[in-house]
C-alpha positions as CSV (number, residue, x, y, z in Angstrom):
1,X,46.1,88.0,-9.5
2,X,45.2,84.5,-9.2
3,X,45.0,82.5,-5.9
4,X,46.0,78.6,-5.9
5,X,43.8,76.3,-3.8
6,X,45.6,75.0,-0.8
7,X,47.4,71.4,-1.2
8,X,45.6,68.9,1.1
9,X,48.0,65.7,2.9
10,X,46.8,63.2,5.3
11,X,48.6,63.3,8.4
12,X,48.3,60.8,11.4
13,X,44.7,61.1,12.1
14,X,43.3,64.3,9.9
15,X,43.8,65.6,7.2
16,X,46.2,69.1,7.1
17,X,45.7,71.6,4.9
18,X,48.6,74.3,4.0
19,X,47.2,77.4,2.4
20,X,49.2,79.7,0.3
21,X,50.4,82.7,3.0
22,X,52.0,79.5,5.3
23,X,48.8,79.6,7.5
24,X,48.7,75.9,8.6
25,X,44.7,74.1,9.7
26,X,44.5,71.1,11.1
27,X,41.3,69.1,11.1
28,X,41.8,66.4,13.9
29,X,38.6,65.0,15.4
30,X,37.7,62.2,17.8
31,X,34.7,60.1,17.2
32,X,32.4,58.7,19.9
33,X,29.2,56.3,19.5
34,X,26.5,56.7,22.0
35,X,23.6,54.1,21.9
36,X,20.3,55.5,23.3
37,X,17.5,52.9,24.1
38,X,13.5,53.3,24.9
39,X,11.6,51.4,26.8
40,X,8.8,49.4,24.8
41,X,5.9,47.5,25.9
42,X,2.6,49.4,28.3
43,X,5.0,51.0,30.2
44,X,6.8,52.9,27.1
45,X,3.9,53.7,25.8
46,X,2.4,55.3,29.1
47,X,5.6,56.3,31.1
48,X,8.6,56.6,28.8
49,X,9.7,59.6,27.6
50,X,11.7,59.5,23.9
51,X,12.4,63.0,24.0
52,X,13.4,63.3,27.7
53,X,16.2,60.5,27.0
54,X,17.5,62.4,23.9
55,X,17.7,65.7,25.7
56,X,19.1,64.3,28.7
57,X,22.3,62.5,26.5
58,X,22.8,65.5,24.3
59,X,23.0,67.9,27.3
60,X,25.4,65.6,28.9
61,X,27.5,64.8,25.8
62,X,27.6,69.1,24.9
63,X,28.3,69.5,28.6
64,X,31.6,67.3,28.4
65,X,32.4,69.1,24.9
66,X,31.3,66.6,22.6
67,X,29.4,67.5,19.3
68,X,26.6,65.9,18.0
69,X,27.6,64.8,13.9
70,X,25.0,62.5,12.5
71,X,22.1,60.5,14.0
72,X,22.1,56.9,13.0
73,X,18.5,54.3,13.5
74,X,19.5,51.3,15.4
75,X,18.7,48.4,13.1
76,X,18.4,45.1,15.2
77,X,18.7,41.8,14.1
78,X,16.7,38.8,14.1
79,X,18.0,37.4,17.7
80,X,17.0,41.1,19.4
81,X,13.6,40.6,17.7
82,X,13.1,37.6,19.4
83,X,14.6,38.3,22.4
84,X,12.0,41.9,22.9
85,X,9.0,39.3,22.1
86,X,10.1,37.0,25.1
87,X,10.2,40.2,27.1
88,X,7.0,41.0,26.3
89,X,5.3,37.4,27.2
90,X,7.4,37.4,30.1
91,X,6.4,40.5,31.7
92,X,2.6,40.2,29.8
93,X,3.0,42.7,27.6
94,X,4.6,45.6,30.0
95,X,7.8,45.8,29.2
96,X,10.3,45.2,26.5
97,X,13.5,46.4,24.8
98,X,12.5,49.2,21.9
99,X,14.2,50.4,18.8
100,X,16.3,53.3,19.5
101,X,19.4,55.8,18.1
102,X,22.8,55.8,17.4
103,X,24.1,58.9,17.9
104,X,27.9,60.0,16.9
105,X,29.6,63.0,18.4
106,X,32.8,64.4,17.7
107,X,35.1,67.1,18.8
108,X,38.2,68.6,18.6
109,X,41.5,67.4,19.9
């Protein structure tokens, strides 16, 4: 006996697929972008906590039933660069913006 693959069509927002037996799946997912910063400068490097702020958004984002799909590095430009070095003459060195994640989440809907 031989089985046919199941025909794939895009529908309004997924994808459907329609298996042989009549069985339909639907595969409709939201998408959400979280940002998650650091602190740079002395006070990063003596108080901040990298790990704490990534455990502390991806319990809150599991929490509200959101899953966590790919982790992106934040890639600043040259206007951010400058801005974190006038942070850091500002405040002598002790605090500035740092380079931090972009994490996507999806789930279900």
């Amino acid at each position: 006996m031989k089985r046919r693959e199941p025909t794939v069509s895009k529908g309004e927002g997924g994808y459907q697929i329609a298996e042989q037996e009549g069985l339909i799946s639907s595969f409709y997912k939201q998408n959400k972008a979280v940002r998650v910063s650091f602190s740079g400068g002395l006070i990063g490097i003596f108080l901040g906590s990298s790990r704490g702020r990534v455990d502390a958004v991806l319990k809150r984002e599991n929490a509200a039933g959101w899953n966590l799909a790919e982790v992106i590095p934040d890639n600043p430009n040259l206007a951010i660069w400058l801005l974190r070095l006038v942070f850091l003459i500002v405040t002598l060195g002790l605090w500035t913006l740092s380079t931090g994640y972009i994490f996507i989440f999806e789930k279900p809907r």
